[in-house]
N, C-alpha and C positions, 0 to 999 in steps of 0.2 A: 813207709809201708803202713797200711791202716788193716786191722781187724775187722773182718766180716765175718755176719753171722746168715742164715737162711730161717726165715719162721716156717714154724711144722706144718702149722693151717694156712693151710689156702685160701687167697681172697676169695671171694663171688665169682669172680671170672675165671680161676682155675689155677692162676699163676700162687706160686710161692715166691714170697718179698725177700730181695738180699736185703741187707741193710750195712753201713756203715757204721762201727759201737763208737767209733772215737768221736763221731760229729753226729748220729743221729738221736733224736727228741723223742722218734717216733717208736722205739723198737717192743718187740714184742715183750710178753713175761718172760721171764730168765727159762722157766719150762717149757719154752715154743722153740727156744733157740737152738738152733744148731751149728757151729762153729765153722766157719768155712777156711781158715788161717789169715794167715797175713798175705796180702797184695798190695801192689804199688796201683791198679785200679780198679773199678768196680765190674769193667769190663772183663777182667782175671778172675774175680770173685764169680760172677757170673758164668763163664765158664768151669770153673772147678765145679757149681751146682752141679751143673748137667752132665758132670763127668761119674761127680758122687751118685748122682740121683739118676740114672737115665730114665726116661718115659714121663717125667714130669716137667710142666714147666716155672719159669722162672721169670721174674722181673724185677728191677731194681727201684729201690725205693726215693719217690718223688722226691722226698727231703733233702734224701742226703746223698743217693746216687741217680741224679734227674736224669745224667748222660747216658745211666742203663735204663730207665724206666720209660717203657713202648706204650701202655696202656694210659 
């Protein structure tokens, strides 16, 4: 199981980035972060976003969850 977080700010294009804390390089300031818990994938992480957050969207980050990232 890996820790994922969600950043507050939205990219350019609308989406809010999961990311991965245990293997990404890329992740937001400690202040952007919002914790998403522990999952076995980024796909689950991704989903819990949309669960937390309805009406926003969501994508996964290139680095470290390429298998969630559409954009």
């Amino acid at each position: 199981m890996a820790r994922y977080i969600v950043n507050k700010n939205a990219q350019s294009t609308g989406e809010h980035e999961v990311h991965n804390v245990n293997t990404c390089q890329y992740l937001p300031n400690v202040e952007n972060q919002i914790s998403l818990g522990e999952h076995a994938t980024c796909q689950s992480a991704v989903q819990e976003a949309y669960r937390k957050f309805p009406g926003y969207k969501f994508d996964g980050c290139y680095y470290c969850s390429l298998s969630c990232h559409t954009r």
